[in-house]
Structure formats: C-alpha cells, structure tokens
C-alpha positions as protocol buffer text, in pm:
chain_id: "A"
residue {
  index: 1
  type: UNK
  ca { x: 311 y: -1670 z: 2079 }
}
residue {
  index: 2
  type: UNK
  ca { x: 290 y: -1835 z: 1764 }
}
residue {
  index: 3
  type: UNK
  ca { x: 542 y: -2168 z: 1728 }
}
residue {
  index: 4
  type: UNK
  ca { x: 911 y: -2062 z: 1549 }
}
residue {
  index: 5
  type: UNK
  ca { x: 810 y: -2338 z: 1278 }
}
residue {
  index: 6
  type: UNK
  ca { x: 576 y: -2116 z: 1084 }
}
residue {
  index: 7
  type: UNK
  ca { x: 686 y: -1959 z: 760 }
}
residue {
  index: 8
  type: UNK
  ca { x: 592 y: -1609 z: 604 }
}
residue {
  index: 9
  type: UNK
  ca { x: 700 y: -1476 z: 251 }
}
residue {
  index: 10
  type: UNK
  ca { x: 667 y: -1106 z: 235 }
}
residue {
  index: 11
  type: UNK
  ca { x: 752 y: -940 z: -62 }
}
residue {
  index: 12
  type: UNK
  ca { x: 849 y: -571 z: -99 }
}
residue {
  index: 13
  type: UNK
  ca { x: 1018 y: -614 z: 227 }
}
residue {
  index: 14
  type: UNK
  ca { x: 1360 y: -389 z: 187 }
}
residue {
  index: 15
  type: UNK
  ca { x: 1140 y: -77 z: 361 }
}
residue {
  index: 16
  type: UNK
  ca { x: 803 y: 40 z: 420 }
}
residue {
  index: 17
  type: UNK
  ca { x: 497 y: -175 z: 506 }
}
residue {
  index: 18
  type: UNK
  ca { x: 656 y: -472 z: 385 }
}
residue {
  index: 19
  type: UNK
  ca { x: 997 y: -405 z: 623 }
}
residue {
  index: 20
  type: UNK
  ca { x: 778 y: -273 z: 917 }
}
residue {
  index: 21
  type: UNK
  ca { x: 567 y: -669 z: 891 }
}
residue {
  index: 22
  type: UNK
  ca { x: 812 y: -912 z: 819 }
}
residue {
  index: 23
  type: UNK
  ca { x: 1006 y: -697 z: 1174 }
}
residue {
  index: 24
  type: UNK
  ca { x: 694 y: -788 z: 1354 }
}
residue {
  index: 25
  type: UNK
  ca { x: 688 y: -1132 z: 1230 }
}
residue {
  index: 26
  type: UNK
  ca { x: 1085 y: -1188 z: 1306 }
}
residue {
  index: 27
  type: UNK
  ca { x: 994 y: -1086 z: 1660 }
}
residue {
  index: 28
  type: UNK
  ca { x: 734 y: -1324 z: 1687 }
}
residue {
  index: 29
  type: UNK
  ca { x: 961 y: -1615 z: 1640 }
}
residue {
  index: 30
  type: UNK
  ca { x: 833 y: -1675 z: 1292 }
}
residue {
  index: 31
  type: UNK
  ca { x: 1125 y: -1777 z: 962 }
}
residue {
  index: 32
  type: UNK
  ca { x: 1089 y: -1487 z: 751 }
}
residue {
  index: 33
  type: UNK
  ca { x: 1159 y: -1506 z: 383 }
}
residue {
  index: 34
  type: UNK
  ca { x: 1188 y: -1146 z: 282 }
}
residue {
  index: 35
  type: UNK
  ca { x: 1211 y: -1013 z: -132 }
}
residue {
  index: 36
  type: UNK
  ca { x: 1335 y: -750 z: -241 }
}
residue {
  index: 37
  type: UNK
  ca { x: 1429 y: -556 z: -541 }
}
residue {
  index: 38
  type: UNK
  ca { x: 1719 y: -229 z: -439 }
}
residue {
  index: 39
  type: UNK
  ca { x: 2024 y: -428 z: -394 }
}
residue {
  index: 40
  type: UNK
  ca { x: 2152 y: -178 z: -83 }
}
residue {
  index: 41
  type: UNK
  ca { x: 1803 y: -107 z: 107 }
}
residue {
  index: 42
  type: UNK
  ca { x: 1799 y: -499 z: 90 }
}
residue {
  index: 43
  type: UNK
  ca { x: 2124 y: -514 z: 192 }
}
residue {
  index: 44
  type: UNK
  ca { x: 2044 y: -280 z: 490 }
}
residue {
  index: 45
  type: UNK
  ca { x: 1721 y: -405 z: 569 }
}
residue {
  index: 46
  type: UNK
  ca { x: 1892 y: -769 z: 625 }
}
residue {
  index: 47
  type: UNK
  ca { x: 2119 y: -696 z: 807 }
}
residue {
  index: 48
  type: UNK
  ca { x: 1847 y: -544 z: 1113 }
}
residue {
  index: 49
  type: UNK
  ca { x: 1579 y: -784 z: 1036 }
}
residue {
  index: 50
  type: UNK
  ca { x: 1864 y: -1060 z: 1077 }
}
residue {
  index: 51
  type: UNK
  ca { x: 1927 y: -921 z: 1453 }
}
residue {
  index: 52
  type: UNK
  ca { x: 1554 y: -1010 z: 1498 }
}
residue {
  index: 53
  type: UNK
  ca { x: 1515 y: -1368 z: 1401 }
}
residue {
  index: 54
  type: UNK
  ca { x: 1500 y: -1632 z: 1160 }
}
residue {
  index: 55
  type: UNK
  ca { x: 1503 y: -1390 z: 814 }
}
residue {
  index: 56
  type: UNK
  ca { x: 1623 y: -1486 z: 474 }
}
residue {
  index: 57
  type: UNK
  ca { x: 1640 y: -1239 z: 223 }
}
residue {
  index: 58
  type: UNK
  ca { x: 1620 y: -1272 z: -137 }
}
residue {
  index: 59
  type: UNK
  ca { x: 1628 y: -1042 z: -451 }
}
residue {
  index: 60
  type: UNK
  ca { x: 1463 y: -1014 z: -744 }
}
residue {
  index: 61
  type: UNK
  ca { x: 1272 y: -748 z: -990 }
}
residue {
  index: 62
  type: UNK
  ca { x: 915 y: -857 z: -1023 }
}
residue {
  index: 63
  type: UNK
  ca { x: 848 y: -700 z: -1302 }
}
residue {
  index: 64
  type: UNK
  ca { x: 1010 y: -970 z: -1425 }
}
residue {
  index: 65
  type: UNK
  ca { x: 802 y: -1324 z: -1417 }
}
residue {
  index: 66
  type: UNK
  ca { x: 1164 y: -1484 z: -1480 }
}
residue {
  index: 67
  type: UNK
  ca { x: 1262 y: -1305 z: -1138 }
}
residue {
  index: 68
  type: UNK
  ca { x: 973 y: -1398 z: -985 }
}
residue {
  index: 69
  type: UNK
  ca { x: 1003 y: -1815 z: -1080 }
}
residue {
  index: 70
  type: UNK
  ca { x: 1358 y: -1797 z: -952 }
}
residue {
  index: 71
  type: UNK
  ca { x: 1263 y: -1628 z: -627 }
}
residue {
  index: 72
  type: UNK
  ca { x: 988 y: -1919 z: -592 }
}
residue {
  index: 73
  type: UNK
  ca { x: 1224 y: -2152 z: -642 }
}
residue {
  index: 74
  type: UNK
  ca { x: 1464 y: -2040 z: -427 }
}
residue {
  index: 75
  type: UNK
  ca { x: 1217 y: -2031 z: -123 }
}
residue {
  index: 76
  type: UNK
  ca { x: 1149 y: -2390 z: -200 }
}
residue {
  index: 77
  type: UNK
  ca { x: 1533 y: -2436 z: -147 }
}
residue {
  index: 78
  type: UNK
  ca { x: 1457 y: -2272 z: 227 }
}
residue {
  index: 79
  type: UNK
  ca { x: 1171 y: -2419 z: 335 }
}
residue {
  index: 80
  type: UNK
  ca { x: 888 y: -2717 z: 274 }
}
residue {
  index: 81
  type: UNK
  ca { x: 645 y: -2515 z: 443 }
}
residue {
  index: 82
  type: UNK
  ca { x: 488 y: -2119 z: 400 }
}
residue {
  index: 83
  type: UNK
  ca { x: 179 y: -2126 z: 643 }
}
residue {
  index: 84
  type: UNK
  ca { x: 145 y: -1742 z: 516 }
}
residue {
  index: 85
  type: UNK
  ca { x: 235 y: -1538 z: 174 }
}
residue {
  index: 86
  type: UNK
  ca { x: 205 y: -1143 z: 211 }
}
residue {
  index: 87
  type: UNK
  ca { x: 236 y: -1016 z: -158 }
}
residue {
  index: 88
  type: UNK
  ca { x: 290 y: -655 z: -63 }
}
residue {
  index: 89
  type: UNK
  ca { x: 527 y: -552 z: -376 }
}
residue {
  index: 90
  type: UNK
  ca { x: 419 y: -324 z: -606 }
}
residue {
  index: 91
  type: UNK
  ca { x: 396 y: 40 z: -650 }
}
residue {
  index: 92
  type: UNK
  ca { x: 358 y: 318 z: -929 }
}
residue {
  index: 93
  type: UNK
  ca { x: 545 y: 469 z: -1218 }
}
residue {
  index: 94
  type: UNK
  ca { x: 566 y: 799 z: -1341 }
}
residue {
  index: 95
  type: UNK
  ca { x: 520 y: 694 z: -1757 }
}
residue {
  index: 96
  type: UNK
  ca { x: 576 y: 337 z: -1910 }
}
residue {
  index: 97
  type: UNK
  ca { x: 854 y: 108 z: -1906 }
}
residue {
  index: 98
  type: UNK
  ca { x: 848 y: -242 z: -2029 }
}
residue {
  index: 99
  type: UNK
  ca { x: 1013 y: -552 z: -1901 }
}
residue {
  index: 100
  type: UNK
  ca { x: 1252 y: -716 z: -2082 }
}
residue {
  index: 101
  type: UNK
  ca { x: 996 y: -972 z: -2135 }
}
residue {
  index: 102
  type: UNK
  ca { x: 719 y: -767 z: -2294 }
}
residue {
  index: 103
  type: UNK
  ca { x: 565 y: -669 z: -1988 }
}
residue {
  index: 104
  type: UNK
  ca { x: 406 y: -326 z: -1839 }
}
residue {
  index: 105
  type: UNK
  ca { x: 581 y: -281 z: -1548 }
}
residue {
  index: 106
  type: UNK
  ca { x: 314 y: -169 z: -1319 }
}
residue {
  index: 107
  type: UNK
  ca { x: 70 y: -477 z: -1448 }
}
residue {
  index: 108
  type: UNK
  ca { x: 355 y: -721 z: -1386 }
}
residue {
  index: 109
  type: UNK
  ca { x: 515 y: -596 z: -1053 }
}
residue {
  index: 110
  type: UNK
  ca { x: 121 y: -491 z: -899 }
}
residue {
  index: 111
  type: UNK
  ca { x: -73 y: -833 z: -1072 }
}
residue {
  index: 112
  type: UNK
  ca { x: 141 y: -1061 z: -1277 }
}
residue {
  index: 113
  type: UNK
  ca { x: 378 y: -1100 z: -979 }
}
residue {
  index: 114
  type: UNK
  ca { x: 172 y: -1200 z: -722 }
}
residue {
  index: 115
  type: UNK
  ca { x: -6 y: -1414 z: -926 }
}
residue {
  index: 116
  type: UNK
  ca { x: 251 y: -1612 z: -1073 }
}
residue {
  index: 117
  type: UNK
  ca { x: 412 y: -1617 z: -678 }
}
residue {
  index: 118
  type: UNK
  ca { x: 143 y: -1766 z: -535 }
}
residue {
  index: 119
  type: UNK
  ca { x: 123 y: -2054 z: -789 }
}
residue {
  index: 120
  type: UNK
  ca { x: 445 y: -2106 z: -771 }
}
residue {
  index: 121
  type: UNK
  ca { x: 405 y: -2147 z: -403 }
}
residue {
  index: 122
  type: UNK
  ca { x: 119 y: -2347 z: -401 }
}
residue {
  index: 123
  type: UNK
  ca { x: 377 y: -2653 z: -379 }
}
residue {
  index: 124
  type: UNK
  ca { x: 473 y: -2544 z: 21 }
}
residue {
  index: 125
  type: UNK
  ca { x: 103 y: -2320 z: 87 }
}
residue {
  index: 126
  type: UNK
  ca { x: -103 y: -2687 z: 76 }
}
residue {
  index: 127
  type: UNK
  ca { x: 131 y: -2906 z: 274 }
}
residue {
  index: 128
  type: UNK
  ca { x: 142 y: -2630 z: 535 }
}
residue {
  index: 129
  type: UNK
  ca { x: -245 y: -2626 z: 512 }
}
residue {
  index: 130
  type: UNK
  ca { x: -270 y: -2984 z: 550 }
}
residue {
  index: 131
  type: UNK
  ca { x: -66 y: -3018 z: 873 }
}
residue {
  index: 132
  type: UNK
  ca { x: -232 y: -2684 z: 1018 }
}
residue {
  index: 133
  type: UNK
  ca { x: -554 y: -2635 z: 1164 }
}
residue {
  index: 134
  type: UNK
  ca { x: -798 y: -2518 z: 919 }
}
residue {
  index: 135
  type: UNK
  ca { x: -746 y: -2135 z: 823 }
}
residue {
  index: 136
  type: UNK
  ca { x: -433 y: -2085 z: 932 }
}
residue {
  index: 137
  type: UNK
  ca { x: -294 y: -2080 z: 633 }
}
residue {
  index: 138
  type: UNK
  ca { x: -303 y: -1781 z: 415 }
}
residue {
  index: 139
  type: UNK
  ca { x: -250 y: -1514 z: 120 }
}
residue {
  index: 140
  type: UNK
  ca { x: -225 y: -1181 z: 194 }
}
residue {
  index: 141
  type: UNK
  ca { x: -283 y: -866 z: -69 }
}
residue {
  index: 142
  type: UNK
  ca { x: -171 y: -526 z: -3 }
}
residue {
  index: 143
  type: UNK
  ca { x: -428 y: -355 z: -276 }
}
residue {
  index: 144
  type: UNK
  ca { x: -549 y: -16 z: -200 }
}
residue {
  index: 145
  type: UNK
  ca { x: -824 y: 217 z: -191 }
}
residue {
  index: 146
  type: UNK
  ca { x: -739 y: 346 z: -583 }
}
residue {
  index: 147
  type: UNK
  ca { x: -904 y: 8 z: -680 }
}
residue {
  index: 148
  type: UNK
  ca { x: -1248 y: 251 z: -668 }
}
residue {
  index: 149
  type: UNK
  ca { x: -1097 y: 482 z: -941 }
}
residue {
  index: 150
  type: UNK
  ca { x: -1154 y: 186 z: -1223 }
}
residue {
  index: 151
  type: UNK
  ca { x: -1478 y: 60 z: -1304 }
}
residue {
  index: 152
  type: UNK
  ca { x: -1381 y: -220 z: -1472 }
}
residue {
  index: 153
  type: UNK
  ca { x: -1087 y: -423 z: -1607 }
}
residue {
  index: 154
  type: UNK
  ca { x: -946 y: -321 z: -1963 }
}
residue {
  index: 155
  type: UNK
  ca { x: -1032 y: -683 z: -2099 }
}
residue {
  index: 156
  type: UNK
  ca { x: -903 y: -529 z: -2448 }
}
residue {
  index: 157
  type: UNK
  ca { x: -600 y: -403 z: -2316 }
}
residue {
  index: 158
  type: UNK
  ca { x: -513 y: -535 z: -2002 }
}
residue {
  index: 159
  type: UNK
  ca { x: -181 y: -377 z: -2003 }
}
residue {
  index: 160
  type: UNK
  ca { x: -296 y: -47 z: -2134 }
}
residue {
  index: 161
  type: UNK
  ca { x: -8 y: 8 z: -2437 }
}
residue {
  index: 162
  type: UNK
  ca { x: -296 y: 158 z: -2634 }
}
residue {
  index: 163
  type: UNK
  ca { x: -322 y: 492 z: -2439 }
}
residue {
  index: 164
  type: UNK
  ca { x: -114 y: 425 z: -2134 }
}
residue {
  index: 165
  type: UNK
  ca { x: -167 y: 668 z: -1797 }
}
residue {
  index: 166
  type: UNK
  ca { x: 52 y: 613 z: -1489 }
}
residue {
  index: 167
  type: UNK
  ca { x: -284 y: 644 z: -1262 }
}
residue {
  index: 168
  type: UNK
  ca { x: -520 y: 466 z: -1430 }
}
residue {
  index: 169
  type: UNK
  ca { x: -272 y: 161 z: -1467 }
}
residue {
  index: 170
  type: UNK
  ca { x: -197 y: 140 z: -1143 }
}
residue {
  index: 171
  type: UNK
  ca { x: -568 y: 191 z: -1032 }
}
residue {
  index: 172
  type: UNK
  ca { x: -657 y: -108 z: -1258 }
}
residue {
  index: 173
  type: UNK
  ca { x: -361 y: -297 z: -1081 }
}
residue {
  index: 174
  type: UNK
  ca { x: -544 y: -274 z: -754 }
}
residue {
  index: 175
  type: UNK
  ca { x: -859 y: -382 z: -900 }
}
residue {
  index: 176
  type: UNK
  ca { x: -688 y: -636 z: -1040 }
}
residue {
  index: 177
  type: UNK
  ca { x: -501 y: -797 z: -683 }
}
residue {
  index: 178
  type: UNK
  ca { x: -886 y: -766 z: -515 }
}
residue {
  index: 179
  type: UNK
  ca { x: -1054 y: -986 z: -844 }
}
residue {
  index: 180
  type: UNK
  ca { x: -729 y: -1226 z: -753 }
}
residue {
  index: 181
  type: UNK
  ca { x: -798 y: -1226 z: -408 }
}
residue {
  index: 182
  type: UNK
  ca { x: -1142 y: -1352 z: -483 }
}
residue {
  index: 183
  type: UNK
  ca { x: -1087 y: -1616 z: -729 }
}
residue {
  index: 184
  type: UNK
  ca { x: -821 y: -1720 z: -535 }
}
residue {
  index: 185
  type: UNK
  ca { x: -1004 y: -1813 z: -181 }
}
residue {
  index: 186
  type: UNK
  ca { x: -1269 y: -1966 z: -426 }
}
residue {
  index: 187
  type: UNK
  ca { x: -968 y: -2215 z: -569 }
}
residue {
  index: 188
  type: UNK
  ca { x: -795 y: -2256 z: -207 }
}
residue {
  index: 189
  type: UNK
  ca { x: -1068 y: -2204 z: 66 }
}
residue {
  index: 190
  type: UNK
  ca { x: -1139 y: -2627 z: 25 }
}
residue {
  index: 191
  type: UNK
  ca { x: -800 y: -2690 z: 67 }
}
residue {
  index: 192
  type: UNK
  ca { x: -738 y: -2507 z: 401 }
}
residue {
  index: 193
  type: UNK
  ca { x: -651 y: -2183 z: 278 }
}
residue {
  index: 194
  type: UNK
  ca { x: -761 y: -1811 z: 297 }
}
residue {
  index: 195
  type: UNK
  ca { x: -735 y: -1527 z: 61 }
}
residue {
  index: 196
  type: UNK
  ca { x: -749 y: -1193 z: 208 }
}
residue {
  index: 197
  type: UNK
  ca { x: -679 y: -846 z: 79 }
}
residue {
  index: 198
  type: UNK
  ca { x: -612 y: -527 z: 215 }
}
residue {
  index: 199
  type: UNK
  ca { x: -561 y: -98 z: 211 }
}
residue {
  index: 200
  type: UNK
  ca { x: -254 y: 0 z: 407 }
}
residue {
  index: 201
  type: UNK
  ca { x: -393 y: 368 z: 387 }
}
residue {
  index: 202
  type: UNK
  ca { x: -160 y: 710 z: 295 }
}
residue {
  index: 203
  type: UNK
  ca { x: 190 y: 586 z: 413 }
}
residue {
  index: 204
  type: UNK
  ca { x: 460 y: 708 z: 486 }
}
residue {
  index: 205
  type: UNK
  ca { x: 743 y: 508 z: 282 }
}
residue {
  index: 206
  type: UNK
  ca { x: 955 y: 547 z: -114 }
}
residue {
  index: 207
  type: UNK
  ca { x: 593 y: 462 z: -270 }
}
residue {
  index: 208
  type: UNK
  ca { x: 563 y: 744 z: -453 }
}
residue {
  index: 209
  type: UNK
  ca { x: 961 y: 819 z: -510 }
}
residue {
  index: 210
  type: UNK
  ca { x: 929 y: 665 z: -912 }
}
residue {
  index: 211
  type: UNK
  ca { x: 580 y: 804 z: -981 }
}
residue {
  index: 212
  type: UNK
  ca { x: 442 y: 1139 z: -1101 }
}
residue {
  index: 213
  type: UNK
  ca { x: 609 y: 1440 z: -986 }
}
residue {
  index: 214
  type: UNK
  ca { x: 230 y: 1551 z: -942 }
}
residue {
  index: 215
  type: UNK
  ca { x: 205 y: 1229 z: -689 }
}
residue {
  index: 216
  type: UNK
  ca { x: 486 y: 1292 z: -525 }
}
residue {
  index: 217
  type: UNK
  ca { x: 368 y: 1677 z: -462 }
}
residue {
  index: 218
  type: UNK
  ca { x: 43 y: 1497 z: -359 }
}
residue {
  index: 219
  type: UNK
  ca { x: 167 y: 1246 z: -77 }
}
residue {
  index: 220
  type: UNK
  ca { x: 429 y: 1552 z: 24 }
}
residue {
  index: 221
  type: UNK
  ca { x: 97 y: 1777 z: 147 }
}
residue {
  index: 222
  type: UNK
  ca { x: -72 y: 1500 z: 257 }
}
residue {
  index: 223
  type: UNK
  ca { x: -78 y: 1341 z: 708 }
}
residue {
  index: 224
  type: UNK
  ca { x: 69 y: 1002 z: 643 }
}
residue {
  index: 225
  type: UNK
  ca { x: 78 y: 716 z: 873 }
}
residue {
  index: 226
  type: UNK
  ca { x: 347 y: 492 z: 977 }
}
residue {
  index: 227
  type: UNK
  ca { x: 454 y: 150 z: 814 }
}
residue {
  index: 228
  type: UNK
  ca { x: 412 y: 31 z: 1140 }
}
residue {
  index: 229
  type: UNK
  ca { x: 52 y: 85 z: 1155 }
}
residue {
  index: 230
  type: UNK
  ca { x: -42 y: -87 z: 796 }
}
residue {
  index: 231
  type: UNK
  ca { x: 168 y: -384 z: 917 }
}
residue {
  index: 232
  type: UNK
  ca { x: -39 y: -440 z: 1211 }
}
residue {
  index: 233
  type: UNK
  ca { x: -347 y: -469 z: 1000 }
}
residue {
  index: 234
  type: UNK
  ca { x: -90 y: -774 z: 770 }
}
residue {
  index: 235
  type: UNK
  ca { x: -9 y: -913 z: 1091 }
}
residue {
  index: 236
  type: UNK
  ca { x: -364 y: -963 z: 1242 }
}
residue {
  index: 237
  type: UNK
  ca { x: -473 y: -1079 z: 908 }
}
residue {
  index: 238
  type: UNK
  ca { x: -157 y: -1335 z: 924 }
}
residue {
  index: 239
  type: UNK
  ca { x: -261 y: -1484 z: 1311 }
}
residue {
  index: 240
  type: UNK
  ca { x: -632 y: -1367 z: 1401 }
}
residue {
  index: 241
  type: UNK
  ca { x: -853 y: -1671 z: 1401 }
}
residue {
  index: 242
  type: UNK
  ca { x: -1093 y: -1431 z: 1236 }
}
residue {
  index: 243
  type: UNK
  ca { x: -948 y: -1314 z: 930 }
}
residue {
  index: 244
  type: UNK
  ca { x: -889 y: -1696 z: 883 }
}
residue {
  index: 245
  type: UNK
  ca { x: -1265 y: -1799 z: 716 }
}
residue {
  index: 246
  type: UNK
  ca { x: -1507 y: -1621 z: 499 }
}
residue {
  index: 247
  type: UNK
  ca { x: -1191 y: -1524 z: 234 }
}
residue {
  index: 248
  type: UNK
  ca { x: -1214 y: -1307 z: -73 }
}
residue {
  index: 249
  type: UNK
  ca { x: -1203 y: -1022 z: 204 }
}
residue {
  index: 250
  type: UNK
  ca { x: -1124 y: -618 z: 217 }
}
residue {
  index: 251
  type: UNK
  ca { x: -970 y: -484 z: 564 }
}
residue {
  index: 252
  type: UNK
  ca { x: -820 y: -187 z: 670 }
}
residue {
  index: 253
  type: UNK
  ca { x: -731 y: -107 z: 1030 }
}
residue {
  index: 254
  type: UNK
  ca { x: -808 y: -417 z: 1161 }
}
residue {
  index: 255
  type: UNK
  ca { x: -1157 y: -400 z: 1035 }
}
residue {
  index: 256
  type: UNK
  ca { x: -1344 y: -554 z: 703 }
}
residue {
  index: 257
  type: UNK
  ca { x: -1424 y: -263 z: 459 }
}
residue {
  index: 258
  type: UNK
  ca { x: -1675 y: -290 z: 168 }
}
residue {
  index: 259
  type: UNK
  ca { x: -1491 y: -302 z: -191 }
}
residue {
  index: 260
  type: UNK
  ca { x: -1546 y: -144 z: -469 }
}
residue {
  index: 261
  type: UNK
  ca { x: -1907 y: -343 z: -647 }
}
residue {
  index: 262
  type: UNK
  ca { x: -1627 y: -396 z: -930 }
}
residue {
  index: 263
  type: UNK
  ca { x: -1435 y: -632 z: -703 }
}
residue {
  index: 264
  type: UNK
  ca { x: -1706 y: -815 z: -578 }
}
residue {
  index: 265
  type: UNK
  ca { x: -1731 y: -956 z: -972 }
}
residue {
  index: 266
  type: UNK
  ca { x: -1719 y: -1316 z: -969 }
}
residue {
  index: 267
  type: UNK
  ca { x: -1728 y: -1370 z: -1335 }
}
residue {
  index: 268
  type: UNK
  ca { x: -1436 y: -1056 z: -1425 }
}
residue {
  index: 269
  type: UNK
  ca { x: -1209 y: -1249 z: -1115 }
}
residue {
  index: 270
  type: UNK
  ca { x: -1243 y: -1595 z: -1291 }
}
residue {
  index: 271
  type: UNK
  ca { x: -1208 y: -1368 z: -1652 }
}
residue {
  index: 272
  type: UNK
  ca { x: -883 y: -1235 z: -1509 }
}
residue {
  index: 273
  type: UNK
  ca { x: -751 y: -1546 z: -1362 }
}
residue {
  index: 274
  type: UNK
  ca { x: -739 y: -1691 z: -1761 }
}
residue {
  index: 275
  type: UNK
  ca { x: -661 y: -1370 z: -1907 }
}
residue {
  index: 276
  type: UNK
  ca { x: -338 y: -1397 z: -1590 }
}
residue {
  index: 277
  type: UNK
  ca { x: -292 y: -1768 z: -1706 }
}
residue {
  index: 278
  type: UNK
  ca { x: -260 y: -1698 z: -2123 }
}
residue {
  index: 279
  type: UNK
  ca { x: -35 y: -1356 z: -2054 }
}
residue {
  index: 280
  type: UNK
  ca { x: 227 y: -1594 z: -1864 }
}
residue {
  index: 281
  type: UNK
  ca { x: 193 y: -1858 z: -2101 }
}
residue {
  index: 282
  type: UNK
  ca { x: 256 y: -1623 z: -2386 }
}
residue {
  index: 283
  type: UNK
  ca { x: 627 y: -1503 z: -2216 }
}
C-alpha cells in the first residue's frame, strides 16, 4: 500500500479513463488532484471520488493555456508535492474551433496542455523527486495508437489552419504527446524523474461524443473496453518499480509496445519542444 502522502494530478478526470484512475488512486490512500472541464460531470464525479479519499477537484478548459496556468497554480495552493502527473485530457473534434487565444483546439487541449502543465509543475515534480527514492516520481501520457497515422510533424503548420482535418490533427496530436514524452525523460530522467507514455486502447467513454459523426458511427460498431482496464495500465505505470527507469516509453496493457519509428525521433522531440516553447511565448 503506497503511503497517503503521495500526490497524483490526473487530468480529464470528470469520466472515462481519467475518472476510472484517479478512483483507483483515491482507494489507494493517495491525495488526488482531479481536472476537469464539464462543470456537472465534474460536479458528479466529485462528489463519488470524494467518498473514496483525499480528492480535490478543479476546473478548467485546456484548450486554454490561461486555464491551464491557473489550474497549475491552484494545485500549488494544495500541495508542495506531486510524486505523479497523469496528463490524460484530450480528445477529438468534429471540424475546427479556435481558442480564444489563437489556438487549435485539438493542438492545445492534446499537446499545448500537457506541455505547459508539466512545466508549470515542475516547481512540486522535483522536490517530490528529491525526497523519493529514485523513479518514483513520474509523468504519465495517455497518447494512442493514431500516433502511426502521421509520419511526421507539420513543422510548417503545426496547428494545421492551412488545410485543417479533424483526423489528421488529432493523429499529429498523439505524435506529438510521444515526441514530448521523449524529450521530456531526456530533461527529467537526471533529476529523479520518469516520462512514460501510453495507448488506453478502443474505450468505452464520451471520447468520441464532439468528433465526426463518421467516428462516432465508427466506435458505435466497434467491442470497446472498460475505463477500468486502461486505468490499470496508468496505475501500474504510476507504482511499478519497473515502469520507473528506462523513460521515453510506449505501454499498453501492462506491457511496453514499440512506437511508431516517427516517435522514436530525437531531433523532431527536441524540434517540438522549441516549436512548444515559441507557440506559448507568442500567446
């Protein structure tokens, strides 16, 4: 049983995968600081999780990076410690929408958001490192198989506004949290912490309910899992000593998986860590 003082951050928490890990981790004894974006599934899904444990839960649109800075700061108003950050948030669209910041929504909520998160965090992920035993600490991705579908990042057009595609943007999105993933351990791993990433597989959950009628059709005809069983994998990657060395990782099921050759680019993850860097500085 893991000691009530650790700390997880899971976003995308008000249902699905993200609800169905930070229940596990409220179970386990662990403080659980839950995001969320729909006011009354957040609402709902406090109110349980709160029956379980230790759980804060805040709100905020990440497609919005000014969302996502107040969220960080209002974690740092909970706790001076996150031993682990699961950035499970994201999703699809069905067309484009912009943020009221200038933003593609599915680059911002999928990439941009986790991103900026985990910087932001950085301030309570290295103190927890440094008073943990080594790789213990650690940042989760929830990226998914669709990360095959594109061969390489859009350098020219990152947010695609020059022929945008629902698919395709949110294919490059889950390139995009693997590159991070790896660039990220490379940053952290010296400090104490882990990067890993990982494919929840066909779930059952609202992932689908703003994209693509043709999606939705899609996941409709298709067997899909649990929550439950995607949040195992988040948990295990949270708590098993071996998911806690050798970062920059792909698992699904409990098991590594080879990526994509795409995501195995060094040079395109440090390429996309600037390219991250100059879009926030540009807001």
């Amino acid at each position: 049983m893991s000691s009530p003082t650790r700390t997880v951050v899971v976003t995308g928490a008000s249902s699905g995968i993200g609800r169905a890990s930070a229940e596990v981790f409220a179970r386990m004894g662990w403080h659980v600081i839950a995001t969320g974006r729909d006011p009354a599934r957040c609402d709902a899904a406090e109110a349980e999780l709160r029956e379980l444990g230790k759980v804060d839960f805040l709100r905020g649109d990440f497609a919005e990076m000014a969302d996502v800075r107040r969220v960080a700061g209002e974690i740092a108003a909970l706790t001076d410690r996150v031993h682990v950050l699961v950035n499970n948030a994201g999703g699809i669209r069905d067309g484009l929408y912009m943020s009221s910041e200038g933003l593609e929504a599915t680059f911002a909520a999928n990439h941009l958001a986790p991103f900026l998160l985990t910087n932001e965090l950085l301030p309570l992920l290295e103190p927890a490192a440094e008073d943990s035993p080594p790789g213990t600490v650690r940042v989760i991705a929830v990226s998914s198989l669709a990360h095959e579908q594109c061969k390489a990042m859009r350098w020219d057009d990152l947010m695609m506004l020059g022929d945008f595609a629902a698919g395709p943007a949110y294919c490059q999105a889950k390139l995009a949290n693997l590159l991070h993933t790896r660039e990220l351990d490379r940053r952290l791993s010296g400090k104490g912490i882990t990067a890993q990433a990982m494919h929840p597989g066909k779930v059952g959950s609202n992932f689908s309910s703003h994209g693509e009628k043709s999606l939705q059709t899609y996941m409709a005809s298709q067997d899909l899992i649990a929550p439950e069983q995607p949040a195992r994998t988040i948990v295990w990657l949270a708590t098993a000593p071996e998911a806690g060395s050798n970062g920059g990782r792909y698992f699904h099921d409990l098991e590594e998986i080879p990526a994509a050759p795409q995501a195995l680019d060094d040079a395109a993850a440090k390429r996309l860590w600037h390219e991250s860097e100059r879009i926030l500085a540009s807001l």
